[in-house]
ChimeraX commands (.cxc) that place a marker at each C-alpha (Angstrom):
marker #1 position 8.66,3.54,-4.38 radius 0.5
marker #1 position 9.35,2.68,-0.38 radius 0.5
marker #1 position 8.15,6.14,0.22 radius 0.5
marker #1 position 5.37,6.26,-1.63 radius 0.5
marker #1 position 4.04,3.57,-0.05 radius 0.5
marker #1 position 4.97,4.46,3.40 radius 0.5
marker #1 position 3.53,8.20,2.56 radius 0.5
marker #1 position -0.16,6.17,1.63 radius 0.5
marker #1 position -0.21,4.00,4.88 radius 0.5
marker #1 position 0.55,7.50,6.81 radius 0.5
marker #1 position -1.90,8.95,5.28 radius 0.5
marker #1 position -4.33,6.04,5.49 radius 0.5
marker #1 position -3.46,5.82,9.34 radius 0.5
marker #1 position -4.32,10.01,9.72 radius 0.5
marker #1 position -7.70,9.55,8.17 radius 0.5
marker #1 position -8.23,6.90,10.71 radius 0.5
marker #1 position -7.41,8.86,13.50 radius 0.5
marker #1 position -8.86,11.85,12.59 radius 0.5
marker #1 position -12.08,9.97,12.15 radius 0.5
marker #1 position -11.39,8.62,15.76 radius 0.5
marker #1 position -10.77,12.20,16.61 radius 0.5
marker #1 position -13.70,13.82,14.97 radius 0.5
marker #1 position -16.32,10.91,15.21 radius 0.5
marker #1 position -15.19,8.46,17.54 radius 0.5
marker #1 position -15.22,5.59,15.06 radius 0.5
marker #1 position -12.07,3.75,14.01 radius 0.5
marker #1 position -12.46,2.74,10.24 radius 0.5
marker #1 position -9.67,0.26,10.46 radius 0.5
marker #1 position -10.89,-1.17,13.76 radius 0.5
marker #1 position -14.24,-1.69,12.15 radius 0.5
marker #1 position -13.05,-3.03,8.61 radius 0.5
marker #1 position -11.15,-5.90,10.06 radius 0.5
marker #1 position -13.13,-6.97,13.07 radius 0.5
marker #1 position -12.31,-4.65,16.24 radius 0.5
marker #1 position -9.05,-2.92,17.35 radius 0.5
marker #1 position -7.96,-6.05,18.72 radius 0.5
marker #1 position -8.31,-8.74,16.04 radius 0.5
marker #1 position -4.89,-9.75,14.74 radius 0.5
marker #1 position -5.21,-8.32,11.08 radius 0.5
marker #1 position -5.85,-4.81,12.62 radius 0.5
marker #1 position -3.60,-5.08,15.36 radius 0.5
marker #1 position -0.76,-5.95,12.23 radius 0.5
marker #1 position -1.83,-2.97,10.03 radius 0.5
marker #1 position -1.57,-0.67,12.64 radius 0.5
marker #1 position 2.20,-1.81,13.47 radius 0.5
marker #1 position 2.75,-1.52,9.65 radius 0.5
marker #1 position 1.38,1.80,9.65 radius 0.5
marker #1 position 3.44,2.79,12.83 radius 0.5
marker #1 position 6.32,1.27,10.77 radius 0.5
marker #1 position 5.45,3.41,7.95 radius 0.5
marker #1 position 5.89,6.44,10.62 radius 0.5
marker #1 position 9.11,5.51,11.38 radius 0.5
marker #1 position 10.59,5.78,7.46 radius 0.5
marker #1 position 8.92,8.72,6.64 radius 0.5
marker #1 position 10.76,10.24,10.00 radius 0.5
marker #1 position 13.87,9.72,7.77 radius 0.5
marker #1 position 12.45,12.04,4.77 radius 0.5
marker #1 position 12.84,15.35,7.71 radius 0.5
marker #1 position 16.43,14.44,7.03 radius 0.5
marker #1 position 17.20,13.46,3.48 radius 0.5
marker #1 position 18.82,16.00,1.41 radius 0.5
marker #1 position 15.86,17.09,-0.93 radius 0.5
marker #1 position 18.35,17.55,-4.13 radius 0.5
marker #1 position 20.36,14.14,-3.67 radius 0.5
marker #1 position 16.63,12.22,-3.26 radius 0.5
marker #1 position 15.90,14.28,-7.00 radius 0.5
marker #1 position 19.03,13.44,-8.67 radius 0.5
marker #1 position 18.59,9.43,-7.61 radius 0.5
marker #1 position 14.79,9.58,-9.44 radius 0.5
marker #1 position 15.97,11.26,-12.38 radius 0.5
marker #1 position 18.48,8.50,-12.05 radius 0.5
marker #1 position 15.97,5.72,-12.10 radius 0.5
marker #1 position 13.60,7.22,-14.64 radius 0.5
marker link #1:1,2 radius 0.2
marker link #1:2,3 radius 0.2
marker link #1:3,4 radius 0.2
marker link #1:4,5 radius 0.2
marker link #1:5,6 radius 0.2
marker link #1:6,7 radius 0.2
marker link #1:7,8 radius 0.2
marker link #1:8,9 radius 0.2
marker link #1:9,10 radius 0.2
marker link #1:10,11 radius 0.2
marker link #1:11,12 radius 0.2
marker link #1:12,13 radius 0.2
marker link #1:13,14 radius 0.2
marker link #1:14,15 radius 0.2
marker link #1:15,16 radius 0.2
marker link #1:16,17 radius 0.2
marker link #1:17,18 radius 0.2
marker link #1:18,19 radius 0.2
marker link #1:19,20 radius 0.2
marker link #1:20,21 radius 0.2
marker link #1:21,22 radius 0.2
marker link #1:22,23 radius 0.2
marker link #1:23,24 radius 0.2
marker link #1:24,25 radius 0.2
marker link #1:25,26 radius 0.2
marker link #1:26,27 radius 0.2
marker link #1:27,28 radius 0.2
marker link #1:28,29 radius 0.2
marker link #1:29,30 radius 0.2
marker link #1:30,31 radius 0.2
marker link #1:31,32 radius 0.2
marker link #1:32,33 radius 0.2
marker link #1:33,34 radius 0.2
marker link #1:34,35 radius 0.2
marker link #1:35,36 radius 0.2
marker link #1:36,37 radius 0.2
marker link #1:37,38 radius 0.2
marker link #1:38,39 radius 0.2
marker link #1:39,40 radius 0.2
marker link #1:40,41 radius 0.2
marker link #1:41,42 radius 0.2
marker link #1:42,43 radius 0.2
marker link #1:43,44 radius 0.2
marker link #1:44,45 radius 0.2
marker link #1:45,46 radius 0.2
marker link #1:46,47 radius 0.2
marker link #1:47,48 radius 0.2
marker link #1:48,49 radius 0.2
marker link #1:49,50 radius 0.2
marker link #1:50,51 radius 0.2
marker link #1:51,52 radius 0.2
marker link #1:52,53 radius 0.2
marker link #1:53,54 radius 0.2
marker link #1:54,55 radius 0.2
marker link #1:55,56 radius 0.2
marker link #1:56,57 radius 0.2
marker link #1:57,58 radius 0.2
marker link #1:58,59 radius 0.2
marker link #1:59,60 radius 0.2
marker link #1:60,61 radius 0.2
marker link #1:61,62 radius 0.2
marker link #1:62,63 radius 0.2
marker link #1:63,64 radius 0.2
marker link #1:64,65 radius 0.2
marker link #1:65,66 radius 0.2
marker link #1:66,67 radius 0.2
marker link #1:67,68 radius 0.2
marker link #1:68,69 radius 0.2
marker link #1:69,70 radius 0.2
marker link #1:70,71 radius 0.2
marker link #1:71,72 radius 0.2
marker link #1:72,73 radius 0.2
view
């Protein structure tokens, strides 16, 4: 569940930066008041955070990480 999670802030935090990219406009910047207002600043550090677990899924063993959801299902 973690991951999944993590996976749709990454994902979330990619859109945003390839809009920033593409169109120079930050979604999440612009949703919650500028880059600097505190909500933004805190869902950008829980999207960076979100970076950091999914660095762990390069190096989980794919077959363990099956057998523990067909575990939990």
């Amino acid at each position: 569940m973690l991951d999944r999670i993590a996976l749709s802030l990454i994902i979330l935090g990619a859109l945003n930066w390839g809009s920033v990219g593409i169109f120079r406009f930050d979604f999440i910047g612009w949703l919650f008041g500028g880059t600097g207002a505190t909500f933004s600043r805190v869902l950008f550090a829980v999207v960076g955070l979100a970076g950091l677990w999914c660095v762990s899924l390069l190096f989980r063993d794919r077959h363990n990480v099956e057998a523990i959801d067909s575990i939990r299902d």
